[in-house]
C-alpha positions, -999 to 999 in steps of 0.1 A, spaced: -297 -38 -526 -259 -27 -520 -263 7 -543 -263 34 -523 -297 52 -522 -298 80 -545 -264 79 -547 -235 96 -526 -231 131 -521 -206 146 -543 -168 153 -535 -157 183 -551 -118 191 -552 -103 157 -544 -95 123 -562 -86 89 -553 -73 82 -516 -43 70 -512 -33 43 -497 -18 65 -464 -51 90 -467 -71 55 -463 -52 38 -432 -54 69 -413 -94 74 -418 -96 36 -404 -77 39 -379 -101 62 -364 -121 29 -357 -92 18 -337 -109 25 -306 -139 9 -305 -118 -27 -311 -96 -17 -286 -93 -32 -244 -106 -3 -232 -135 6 -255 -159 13 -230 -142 43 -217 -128 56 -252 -169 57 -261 -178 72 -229 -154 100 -236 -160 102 -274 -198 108 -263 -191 138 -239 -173 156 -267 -207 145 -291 -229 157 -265 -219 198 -273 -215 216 -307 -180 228 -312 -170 214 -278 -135 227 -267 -133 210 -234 -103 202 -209 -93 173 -187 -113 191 -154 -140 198 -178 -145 160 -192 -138 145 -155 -167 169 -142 -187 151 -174 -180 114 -163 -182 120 -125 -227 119 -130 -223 88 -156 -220 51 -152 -205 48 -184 -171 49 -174 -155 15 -164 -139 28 -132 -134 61 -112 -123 83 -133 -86 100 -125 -68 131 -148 -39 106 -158 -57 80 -166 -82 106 -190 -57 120 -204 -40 94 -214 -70 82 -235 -74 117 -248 -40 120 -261 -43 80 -279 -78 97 -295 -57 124 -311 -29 98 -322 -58 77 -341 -75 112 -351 -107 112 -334 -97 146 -315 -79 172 -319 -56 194 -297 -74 230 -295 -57 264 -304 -80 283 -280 -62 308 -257 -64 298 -222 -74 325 -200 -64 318 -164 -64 336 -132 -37 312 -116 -12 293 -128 -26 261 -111 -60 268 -133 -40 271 -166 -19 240 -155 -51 221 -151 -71 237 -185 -38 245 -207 -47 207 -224 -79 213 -241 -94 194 -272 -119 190 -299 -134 167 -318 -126 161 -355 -151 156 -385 -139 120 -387 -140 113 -348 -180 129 -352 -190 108 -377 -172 77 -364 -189 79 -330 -226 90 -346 -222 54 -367 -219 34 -335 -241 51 -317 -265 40 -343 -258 9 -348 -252 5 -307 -289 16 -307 -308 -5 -335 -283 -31 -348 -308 -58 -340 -339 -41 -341 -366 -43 -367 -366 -13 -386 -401 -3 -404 -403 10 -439 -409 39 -441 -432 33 -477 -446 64 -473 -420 85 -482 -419 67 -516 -452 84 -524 -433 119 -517 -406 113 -535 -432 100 -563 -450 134 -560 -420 160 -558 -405 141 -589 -437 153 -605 -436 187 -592 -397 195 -604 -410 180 -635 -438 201 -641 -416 239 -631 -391 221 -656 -417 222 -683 -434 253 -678 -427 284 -696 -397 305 -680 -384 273 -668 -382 264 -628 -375 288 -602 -339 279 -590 -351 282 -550 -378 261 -557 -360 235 -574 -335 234 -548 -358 232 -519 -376 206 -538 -351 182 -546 -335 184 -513 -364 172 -496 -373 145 -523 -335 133 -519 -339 131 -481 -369 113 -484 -355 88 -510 -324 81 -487 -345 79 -455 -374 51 -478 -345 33 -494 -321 27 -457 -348 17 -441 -355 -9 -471 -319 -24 -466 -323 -24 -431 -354 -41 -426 -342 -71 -449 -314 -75 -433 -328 -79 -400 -356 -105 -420 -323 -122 -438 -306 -129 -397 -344 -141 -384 -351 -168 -413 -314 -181 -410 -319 -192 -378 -331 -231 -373 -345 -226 -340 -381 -209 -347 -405 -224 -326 -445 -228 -335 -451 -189 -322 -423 -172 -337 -427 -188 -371 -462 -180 -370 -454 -142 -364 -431 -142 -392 -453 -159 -417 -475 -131 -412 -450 -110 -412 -441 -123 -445 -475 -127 -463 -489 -95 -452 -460 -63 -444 -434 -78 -473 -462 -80 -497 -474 -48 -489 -436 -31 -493 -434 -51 -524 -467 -38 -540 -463 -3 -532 -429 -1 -544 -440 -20 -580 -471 5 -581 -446 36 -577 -418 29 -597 -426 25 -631 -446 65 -620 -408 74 -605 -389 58 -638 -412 78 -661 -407 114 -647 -369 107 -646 -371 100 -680 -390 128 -691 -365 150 -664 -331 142 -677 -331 161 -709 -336 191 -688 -318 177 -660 -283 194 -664 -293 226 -674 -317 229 -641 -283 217 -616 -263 248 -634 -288 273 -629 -290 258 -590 -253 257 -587 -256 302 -603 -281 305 -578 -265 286 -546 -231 286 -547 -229 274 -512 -192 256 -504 -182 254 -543 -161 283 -539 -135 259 -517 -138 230 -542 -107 244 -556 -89 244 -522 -104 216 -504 -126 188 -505 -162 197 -504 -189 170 -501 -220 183 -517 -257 180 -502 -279 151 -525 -292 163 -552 -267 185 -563 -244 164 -588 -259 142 -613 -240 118 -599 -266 122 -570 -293 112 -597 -277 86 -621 -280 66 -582 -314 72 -582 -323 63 -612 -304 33 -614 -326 25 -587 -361 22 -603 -343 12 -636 -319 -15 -649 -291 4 -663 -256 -18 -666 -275 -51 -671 -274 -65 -632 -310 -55 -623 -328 -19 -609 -332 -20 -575 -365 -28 -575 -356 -62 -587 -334 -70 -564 -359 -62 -537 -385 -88 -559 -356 -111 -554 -348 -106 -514 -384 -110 -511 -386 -139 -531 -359 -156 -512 -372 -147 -478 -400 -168 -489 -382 -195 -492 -362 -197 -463 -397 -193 -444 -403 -229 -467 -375 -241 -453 -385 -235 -419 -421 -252 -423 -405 -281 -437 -379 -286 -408 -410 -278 -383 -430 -304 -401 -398 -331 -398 -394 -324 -364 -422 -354 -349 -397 -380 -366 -372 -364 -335 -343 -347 -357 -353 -311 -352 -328 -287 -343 -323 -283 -308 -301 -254 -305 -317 -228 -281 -315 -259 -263 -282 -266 -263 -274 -227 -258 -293 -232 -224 -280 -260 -216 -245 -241 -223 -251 -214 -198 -258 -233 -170 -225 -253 -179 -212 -222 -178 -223 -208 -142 -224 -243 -130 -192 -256 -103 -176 -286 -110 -194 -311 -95 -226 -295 -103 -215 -294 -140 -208 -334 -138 -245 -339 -125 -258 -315 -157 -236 -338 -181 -251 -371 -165 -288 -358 -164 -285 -343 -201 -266 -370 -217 -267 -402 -197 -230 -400 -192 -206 -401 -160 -179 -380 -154 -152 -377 -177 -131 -400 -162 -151 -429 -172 -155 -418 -211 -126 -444 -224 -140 -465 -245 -128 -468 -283 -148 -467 -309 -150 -492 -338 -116 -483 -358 -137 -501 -390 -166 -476 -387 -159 -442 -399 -187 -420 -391 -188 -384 -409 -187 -356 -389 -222 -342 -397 -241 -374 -382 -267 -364 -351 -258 -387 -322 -292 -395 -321 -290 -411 -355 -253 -425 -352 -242 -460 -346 -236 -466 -309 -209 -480 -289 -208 -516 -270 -200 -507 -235 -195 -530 -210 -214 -544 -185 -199 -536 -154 -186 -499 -170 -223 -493 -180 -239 -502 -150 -214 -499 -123 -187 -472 -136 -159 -500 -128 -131 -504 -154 -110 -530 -140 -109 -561 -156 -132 -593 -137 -112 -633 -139 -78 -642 -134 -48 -627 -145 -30 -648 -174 2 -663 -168 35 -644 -181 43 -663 -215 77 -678 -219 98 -669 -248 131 -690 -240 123 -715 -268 117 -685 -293 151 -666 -280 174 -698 -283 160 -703 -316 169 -669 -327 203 -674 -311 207 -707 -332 201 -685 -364 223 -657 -357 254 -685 -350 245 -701 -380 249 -672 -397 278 -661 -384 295 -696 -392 284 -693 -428 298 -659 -433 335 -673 -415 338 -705 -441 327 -683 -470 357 -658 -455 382 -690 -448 374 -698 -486 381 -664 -505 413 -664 -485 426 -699 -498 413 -689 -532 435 -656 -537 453 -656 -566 439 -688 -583 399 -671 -594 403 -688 -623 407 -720 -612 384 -722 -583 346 -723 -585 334 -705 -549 301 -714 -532 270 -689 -532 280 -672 -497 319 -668 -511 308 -652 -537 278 -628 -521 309 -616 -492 332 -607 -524 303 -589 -542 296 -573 -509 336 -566 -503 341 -555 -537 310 -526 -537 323 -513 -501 359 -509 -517 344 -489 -549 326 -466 -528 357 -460 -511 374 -449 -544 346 -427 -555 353 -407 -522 390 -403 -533 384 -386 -567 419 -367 -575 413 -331 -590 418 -341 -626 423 -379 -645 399 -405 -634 387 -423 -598 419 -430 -577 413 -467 -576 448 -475 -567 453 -501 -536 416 -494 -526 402 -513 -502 377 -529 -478 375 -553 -455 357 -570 -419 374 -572 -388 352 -602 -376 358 -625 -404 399 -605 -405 393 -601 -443 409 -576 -469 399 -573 -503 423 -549 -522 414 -534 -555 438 -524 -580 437 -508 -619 451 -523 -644 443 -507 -677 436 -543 -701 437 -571 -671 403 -592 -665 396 -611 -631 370 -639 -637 351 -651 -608 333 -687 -610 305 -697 -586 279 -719 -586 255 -693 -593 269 -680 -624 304 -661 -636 312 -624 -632 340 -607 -654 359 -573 -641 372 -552 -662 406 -536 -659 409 -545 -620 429 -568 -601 417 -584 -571 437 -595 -540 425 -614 -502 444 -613 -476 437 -605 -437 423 -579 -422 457 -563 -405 471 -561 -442 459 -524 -448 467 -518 -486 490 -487 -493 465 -465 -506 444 -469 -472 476 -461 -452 475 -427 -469 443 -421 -469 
């Protein structure tokens, strides 16, 4: 039911809002988000209280001086600076009416004077409302469905008579069977909603679900039959109406011109009734028309649903002996008393409500194994093995003797024995590629010879790709790479058709176009000097 009843009165003489047209109507809800809301009401709701109220800062302190509704004394800086933010959001404006003083200290204090916009009016009149009734059940007012029922009749019948309906007539009657519709059809939405926030709740207890069911079975049923009884009646005479139904709003508009005049000039928002816009709304509400449902099905629907959710609610109130039945106005008690509690009384509330000590004693892990989901009551969950003398005693230290420091000498000279072993493997494979420079074809190296050249040989290739000239290939001329440990040099040179072979007992390698050279570490090839 999010159609508006009957439709929205008319705007003559405007379009679409733009976009700055639409941030500066919302702004004027700016102040009832802001810190200091309290006051900014209390002063929205003096200027409310009077009919074209022109009032000054002396006049509004005067105001606030008998009410409790401001948040503090009230001082002239202090009002006036909310005043002046209230015309920056648009909620007052400054007044153009001529001050007449008799001193210059009573103009000083009334030259200041304001007003209250259309806007701010119908901004504060919303919250006032909804400030008043938000959670309130609102009755249906079914009644006023007959009415509307009965005028639709009567503006059908001056329709069809001969001479055709008296303008007047007409306009008195639909304005009253379009203020009736609007008054049956908020309270509709209204009530439901307020039904809606009830059922959703999960903490109904045995009397309050017992007030609602009847709630349910007898006031719901009765809405829902009155309003299935009346609206075929109200579809039919707007079916016979519409024909006629232009011609009868042009001989109203002849006869009442009212504010069309300014449509031209300025925005004029039309009473109900008056723009057929008015009644393709209320039509749309007794009738499908776009394929989505009338109205009155969508109230079958909310009804229908409502119903269920009170299911819902007997089922979880039937579950509840097996012990997994909400408990949250418990909790919420429990909650505030957390919440005025001190600290230490606040550790006696968490030991008395969950058999728990004091936060300093809550250390124990979990199984790491046993993922538990997030939506598992404690009071089904898996528990946790607590110690004996943490359970029972709130100690934590650990009961026997303390074990002996292990000693890890054996497992350090170990180690040590690797790393020198190592280290002499890598020196003889170093002491042999020196006395094999030169002579690669005639010497078969060992497997750690041949794994410090592949390693030597890589190094000294990355070297050359870091020295790429601007143009022509890699610079691989006297690059090279070597260890100061083992005092090795390998230098690699290009030469365009030479081959070095290198035999090992793991297998042969073949370079291309390089020549390889060994030699100690000090020996730093020419192209390294330059570098």
């Amino acid at each position: 039911m999010e159609q508006q009843a009957g439709g929205t009165a008319g705007e003559v003489g405007g379009g679409q809002l733009t976009e700055e047209q639409l941030w500066q109507r919302l702004a004027a809800y700016s102040y009832l988000s802001a810190p200091e809301r309290l006051e900014y009401v209390a002063l929205m709701r003096v200027f409310c209280s009077t009919l074209l109220a022109d009032l000054a800062v002396p006049d509004i302190l005067a105001k606030l001086s008998g009410s409790d509704a401001w948040s503090r004394q009230a001082d002239a800086e202090t009002v006036t600076a909310r005043l002046e933010q209230l015309v920056k959001w648009g909620n007052l404006l400054r007044s153009t009416h001529t001050v007449k003083a008799a001193s210059i200290a009573e103009y000083q204090r009334s030259r200041a004077r304001y007003q209250l916009s259309k806007l701010g009016e119908r901004v504060q009149r919303d919250a006032d409302e909804v400030l008043a009734g938000a959670d309130a059940a609102r009755e249906v007012s079914s009644e006023l469905l007959a009415l509307v029922d009965r005028g639709l009749r009567e503006v059908v019948e001056a329709v069809v008579r001969p001479g055709g309906a008296d303008p007047q007539e007409a306009l008195e009657k639909i304005s009253t069977l379009f203020v009736q519709f609007a008054e049956f059809a908020d309270s509709v939405r209204d009530f439901y909603a307020y039904l809606g926030q009830v059922l959703s709740r999960y903490d109904l207890d045995g009397g309050e679900y017992q007030g609602f069911k009847e709630l349910l079975l007898d006031y719901v049923e009765a809405i829902t039959e009155d309003v299935s009884f009346r609206s075929p009646r109200i579809a039919s005479s707007l079916a016979e109406l519409w024909p006629d139904l232009p011609g009868l709003l042009e001989r109203i508009d002849e006869h009442a011109v009212g504010l069309g005049t300014l449509a031209d000039r300025t925005r004029v928002q039309r009473s109900r009734g008056r723009e057929l816009a008015d009644w393709e709304g209320l039509r749309g509400w007794f009738e499908d028309l776009d394929g989505q449902g009338s109205q009155v099905d969508q109230l079958r629907g909310a009804t229908l649903r409502a119903l269920q959710s009170l299911l819902a609610n007997a089922k979880r109130m039937l579950r509840s002996a097996s012990g997994e039945m909400s408990r949250r106005r418990d909790l919420l008690r429990l909650a505030a008393w957390f919440d005025a509690a001190e600290p230490e009384t606040a550790h006696d509330l968490a030991v008395a409500a969950f058999g728990l000590h004091g936060a300093r004693h809550l250390g124990v892990a979990p199984d790491p194994e046993g993922v538990v989901p997030a939506h598992v009551s404690w009071w089904s969950g898996p528990v946790v093995d607590v110690p004996v003398t943490l359970r029972e005693r709130g100690d934590r230290a650990q009961r026997g003797r303390a074990a002996s420091v292990e000693d890890h000498s054996a497992q350090k000279q170990r180690l040590l024995d690797q790393a020198r072993a190592l280290a002499d493997a890598r020196q003889g494979a170093a002491d042999e590629l020196r006395s094999a420079s030169g002579r690669f074809a005639q010497v078969r190296l060992t497997s750690a010879a041949m794994a410090l050249l592949l390693e030597l040989l890589a190094s000294a290739l990355g070297n050359a790709q870091l020295r790429r000239p601007t143009r022509g290939d890699f610079a691989l001329e006297g690059v090279s790479a070597g260890d100061a440990e083992l005092d090795l040099r390998l230098t690699a040179r290009r030469v365009v058709g030479a081959g070095t072979v290198l035999h090992s007992v793991d297998g042969d390698l073949l370079v291309d176009d390089l020549e390889l050279a060994l030699g100690r570490y000090a020996a730093a090839g020419p192209a390294e000097a330059g570098a």
